[in-house]
ROKOLMAR-363385 format. One record per residue (C-alpha): residue in one letter; x, y, z. Coordinates in steps of 0.1 Angstrom, whole numbers, padded with zeros to 4 digits, always signed. Layout:
! ROKOLMAR-363385
AXYZ ...
//
This chain:
! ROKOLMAR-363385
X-0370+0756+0414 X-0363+0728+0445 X-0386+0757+0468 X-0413+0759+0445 X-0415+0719+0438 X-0415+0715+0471 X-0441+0740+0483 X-0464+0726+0455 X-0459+0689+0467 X-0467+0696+0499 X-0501+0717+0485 X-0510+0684+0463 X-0502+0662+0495 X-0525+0681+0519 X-0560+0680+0495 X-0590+0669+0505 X-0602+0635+0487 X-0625+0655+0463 X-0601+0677+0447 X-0575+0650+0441 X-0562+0645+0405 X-0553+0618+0386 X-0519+0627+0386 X-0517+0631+0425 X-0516+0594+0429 X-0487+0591+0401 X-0467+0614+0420 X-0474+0595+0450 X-0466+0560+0441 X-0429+0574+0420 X-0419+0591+0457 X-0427+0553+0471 X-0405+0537+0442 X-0376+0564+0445 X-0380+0560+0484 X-0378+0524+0487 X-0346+0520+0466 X-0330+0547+0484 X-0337+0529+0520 X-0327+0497+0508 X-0292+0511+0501 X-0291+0534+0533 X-0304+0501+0556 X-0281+0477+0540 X-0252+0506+0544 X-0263+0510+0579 X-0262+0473+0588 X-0232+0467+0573 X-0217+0497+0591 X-0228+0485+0626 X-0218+0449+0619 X-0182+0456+0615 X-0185+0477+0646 X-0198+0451+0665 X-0193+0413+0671 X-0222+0395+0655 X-0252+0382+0675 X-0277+0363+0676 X-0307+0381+0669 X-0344+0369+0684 X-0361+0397+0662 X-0345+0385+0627 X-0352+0351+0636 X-0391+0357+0646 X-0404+0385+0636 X-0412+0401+0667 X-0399+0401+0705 X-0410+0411+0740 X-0400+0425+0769 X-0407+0439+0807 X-0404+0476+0822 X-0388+0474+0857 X-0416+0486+0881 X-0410+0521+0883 X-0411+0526+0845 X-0445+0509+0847 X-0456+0535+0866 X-0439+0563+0847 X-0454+0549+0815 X-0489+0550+0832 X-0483+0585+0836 X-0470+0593+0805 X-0503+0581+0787 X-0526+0593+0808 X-0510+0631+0802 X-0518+0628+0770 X-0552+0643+0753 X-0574+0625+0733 X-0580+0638+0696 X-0601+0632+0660 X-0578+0616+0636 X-0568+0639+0609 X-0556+0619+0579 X-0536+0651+0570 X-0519+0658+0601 X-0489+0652+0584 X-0450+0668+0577 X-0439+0674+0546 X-0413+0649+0530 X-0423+0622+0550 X-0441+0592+0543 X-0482+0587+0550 X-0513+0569+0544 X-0529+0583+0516 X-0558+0561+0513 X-0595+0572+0527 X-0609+0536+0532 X-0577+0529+0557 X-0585+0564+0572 X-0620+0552+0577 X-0607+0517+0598 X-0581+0539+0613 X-0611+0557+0627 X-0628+0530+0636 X-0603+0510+0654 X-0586+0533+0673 X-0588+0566+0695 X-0559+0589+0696 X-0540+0613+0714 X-0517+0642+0711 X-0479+0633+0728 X-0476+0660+0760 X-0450+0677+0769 X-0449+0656+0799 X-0445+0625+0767 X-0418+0641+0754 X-0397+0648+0791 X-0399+0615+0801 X-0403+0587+0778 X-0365+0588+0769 X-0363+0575+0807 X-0380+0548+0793 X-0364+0542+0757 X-0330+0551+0766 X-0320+0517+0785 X-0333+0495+0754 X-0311+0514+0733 X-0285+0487+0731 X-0309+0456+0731 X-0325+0473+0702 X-0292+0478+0682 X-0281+0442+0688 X-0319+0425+0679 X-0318+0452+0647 X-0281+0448+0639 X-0284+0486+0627 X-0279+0521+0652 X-0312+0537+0654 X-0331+0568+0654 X-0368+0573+0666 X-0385+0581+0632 X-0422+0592+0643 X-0441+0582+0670 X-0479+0582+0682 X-0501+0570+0709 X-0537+0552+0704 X-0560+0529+0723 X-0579+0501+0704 X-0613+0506+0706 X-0639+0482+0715 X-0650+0464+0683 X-0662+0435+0670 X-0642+0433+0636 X-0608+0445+0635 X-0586+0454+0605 X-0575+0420+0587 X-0543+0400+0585 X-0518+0427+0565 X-0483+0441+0560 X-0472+0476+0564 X-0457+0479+0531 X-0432+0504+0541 X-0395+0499+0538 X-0383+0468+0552 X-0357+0483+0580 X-0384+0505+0594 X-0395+0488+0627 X-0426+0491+0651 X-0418+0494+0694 X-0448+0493+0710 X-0453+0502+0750 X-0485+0489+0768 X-0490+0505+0798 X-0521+0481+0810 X-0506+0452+0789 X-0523+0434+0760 X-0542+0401+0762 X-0577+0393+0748 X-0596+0406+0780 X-0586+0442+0771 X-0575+0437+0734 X-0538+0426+0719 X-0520+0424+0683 X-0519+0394+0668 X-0486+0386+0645 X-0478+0356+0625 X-0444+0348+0628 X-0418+0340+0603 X-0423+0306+0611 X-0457+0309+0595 X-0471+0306+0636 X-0498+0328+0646 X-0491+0344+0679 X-0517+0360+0701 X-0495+0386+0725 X-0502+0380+0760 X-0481+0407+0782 X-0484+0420+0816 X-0488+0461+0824 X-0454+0479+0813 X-0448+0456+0786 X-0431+0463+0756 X-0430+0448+0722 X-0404+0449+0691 X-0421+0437+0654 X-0413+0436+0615 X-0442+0453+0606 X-0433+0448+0569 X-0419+0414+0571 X-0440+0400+0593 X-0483+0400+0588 X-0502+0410+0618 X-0536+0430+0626 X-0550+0443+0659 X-0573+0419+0683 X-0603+0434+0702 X-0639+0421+0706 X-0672+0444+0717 X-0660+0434+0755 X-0630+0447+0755 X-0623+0480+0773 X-0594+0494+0751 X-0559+0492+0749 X-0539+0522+0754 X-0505+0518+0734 X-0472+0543+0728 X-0457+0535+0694 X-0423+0545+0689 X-0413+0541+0647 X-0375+0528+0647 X-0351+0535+0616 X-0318+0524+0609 X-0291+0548+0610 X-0247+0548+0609 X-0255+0562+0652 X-0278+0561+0675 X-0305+0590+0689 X-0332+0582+0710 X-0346+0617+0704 X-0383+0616+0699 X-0398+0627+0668 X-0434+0636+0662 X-0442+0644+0621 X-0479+0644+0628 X-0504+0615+0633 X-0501+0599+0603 X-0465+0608+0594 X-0444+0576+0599 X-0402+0584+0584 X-0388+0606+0562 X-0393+0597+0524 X-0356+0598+0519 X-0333+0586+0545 X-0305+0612+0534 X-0323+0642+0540 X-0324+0648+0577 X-0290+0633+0577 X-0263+0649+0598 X-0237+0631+0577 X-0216+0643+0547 X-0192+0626+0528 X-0160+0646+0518 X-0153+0654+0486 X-0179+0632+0475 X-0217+0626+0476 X-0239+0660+0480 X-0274+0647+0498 X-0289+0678+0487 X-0282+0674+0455 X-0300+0638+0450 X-0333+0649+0470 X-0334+0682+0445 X-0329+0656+0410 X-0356+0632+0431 X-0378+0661+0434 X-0380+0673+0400 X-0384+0633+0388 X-0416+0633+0414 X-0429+0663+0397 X-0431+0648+0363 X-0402+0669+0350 X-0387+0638+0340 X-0404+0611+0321 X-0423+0589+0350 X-0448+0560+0352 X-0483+0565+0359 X-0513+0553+0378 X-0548+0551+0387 X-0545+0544+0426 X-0526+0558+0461 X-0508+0523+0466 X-0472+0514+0478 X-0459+0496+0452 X-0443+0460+0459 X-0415+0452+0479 X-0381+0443+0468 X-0367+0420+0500 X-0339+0400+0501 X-0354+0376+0526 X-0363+0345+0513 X-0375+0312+0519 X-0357+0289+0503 X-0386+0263+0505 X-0407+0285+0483 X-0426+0278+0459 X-0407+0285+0428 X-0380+0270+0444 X-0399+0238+0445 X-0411+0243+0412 X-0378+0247+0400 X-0365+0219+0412 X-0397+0198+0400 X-0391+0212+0368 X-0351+0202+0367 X-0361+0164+0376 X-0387+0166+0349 X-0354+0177+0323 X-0337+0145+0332 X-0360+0116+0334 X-0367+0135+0298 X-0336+0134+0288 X-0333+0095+0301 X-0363+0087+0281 X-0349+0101+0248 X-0315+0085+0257 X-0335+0053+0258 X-0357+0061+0227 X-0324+0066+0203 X-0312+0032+0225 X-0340+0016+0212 X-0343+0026+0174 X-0307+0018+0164 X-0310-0014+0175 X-0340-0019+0159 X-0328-0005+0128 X-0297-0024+0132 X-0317-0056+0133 X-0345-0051+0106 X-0334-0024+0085 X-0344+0012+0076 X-0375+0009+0055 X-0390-0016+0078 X-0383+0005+0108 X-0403+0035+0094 X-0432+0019+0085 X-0430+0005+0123 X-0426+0040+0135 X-0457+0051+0114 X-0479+0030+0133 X-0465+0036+0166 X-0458+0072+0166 X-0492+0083+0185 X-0484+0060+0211 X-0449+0074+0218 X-0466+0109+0220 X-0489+0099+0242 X-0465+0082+0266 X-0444+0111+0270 X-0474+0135+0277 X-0488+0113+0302 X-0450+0114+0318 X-0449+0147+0315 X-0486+0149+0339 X-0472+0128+0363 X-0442+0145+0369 X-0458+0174+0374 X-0487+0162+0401 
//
């Protein structure tokens, strides 16, 4: 059964755009739901688990969004080398591994296309840019408060163009993070990223050759800068994930395969006498596949985040508390209104008061709904 679902999901995952069915999408946006919940558990696990390893710090990345950084000047030079060993090819949109997540959609295949060139990692890629990755290993641990493992990586150049992809979020799980290497640097002259910072700032990377560059690409919004002047910007993209230890060891799923759907799976952990890995991803399988009761849709989308950051200035916070002021001048007003009619009753008598209140009713109503627009504006 689990060798069979999975040889058919991989089939359905690998069709062209024509001979996609309905369904196909359903199945796809289920794995995203089941996969999401599972890496919010396994990334809050993992943080947890590093934080009572460690003292707590002070992390730039949590507090920005994104930080930077400078190669020493013979890793500038490595880096060099390790992009240009590596061959230019077309983007196939299914170039990737089974079980692990990708980009499903053809009109982001089609600006993928357009805005960047890409090329296949060398062997040269693989020998050498742990040289590079394996001395940041600790300032990425401390800035993610999680050990890490390289989930995917991939190397492009931004072409030349004179609209890039918009303002957007990655939409993938939350701890997934993006390292980026720019072995010519990044400025406007021969294109950048620009990111918007958790600050709500928009930030136009400037950074000399053998730079490097550590964003929430799910937290943070962001989109690639180039201009028809601009003569390309060769980049190495290594795809961080949170994990109980660290391995720098680089992992290539294909060039649009990103992380395992399910954390658990490539897990060399086991828990004694207790939780069986295998055994979830075979009952998550079979719910994919529509043997159990699932929802269903129209479109290849990731469906919406659940993120426990934040902002306490929010909106509905403010509208909450807008609407919790409203409550008590209301209740004031009545306080004053019942204030009011027993002493009027008091003074004049009951029949008297409600032929008064007859007469003055509508303008009571009307006072408290022109109250109720102010408080509101």
């Amino acid at each position: 059964m689990k060798k069979n679902l999975k040889e058919y999901l991989n089939y359905i995952e690998h069709l062209e755009y024509d001979k996609r069915l309905p369904i196909h999408a359903s199945l796809f946006e289920n794995k995203a739901m089941l996969s999401k919940f599972i890496w919010d558990v396994h990334s809050h696990n993992a943080k947890k688990f590093y934080k009572l390893q460690n003292k707590k710090y002070n992390s730039e990345l949590e507090n920005l969004g994104f930080i930077t950084g400078k190669l020493k000047k013979n890793d500038t030079a490595l880096l060099k080398n390790i992009y240009s060993s590596c061959k230019k090819k077309k983007l196939d949109p299914f170039d990737f591994d089974f079980n692990h997540v990708y980009e499903p959609r053809k009109n982001l295949h089609d600006d993928m296309v357009r805005i960047n060139n890409y090329f296949y990692p060398s062997d040269f890629f693989f020998e050498n840019m742990p040289k590079i990755l394996n001395p940041l290993k600790s300032r990425i641990e401390k800035e993610n408060q999680y050990y890490w493992k390289v989930a995917s990586c991939r190397i492009f150049e931004v072409k030349p163009v004179n609209k890039a992809q918009g303002f957007h979020k990655d939409g993938q799980s939350l701890a997934i993070k993006k390292l980026f290497f720019f072995p010519e640097g990044a400025n406007k002259k021969i294109g950048s990223t620009i990111i918007i910072d958790k600050m709500g700032n928009e930030n136009l990377i400037e950074l000399e050759p053998g730079s490097w560059m550590l964003f929430e690409n799910s937290l943070c919004e962001h989109q690639a800068y180039s201009s028809d002047d601009c003569c390309g910007r060769p980049t190495i993209e290594i795809d961080i994930m949170p994990d109980f230890y660290t391995d720098t060891k680089l992992q290539y799923h294909g060039v649009n395969g990103w992380y395992p759907w399910f954390p658990i799976e490539e897990s060399s952990l086991e828990i004694k006498g207790g939780l069986d890995y295998s055994e979830i991803l075979e009952r998550n399988i079979k719910r994919i596949s529509g043997l159990c009761s699932i929802n269903t849709t129209d479109n290849y989308r990731f469906p919406c985040e659940f993120s426990d950051y934040y902002d306490q200035n929010y909106d509905v916070f403010k509208k909450r508390a807008e609407e919790e002021k409203i409550d008590v001048e209301e209740e004031k007003i009545d306080i004053d209104v019942k204030t009011e009619i027993n002493n009027f009753i008091n003074r004049n008598g009951l029949i008297r008061f409600l032929s008064s209140l007859i007469s003055i009713l509508p303008l009571i109503i009307l006072k408290k709904i022109i109250r109720k627009i102010i408080w509101k504006k």
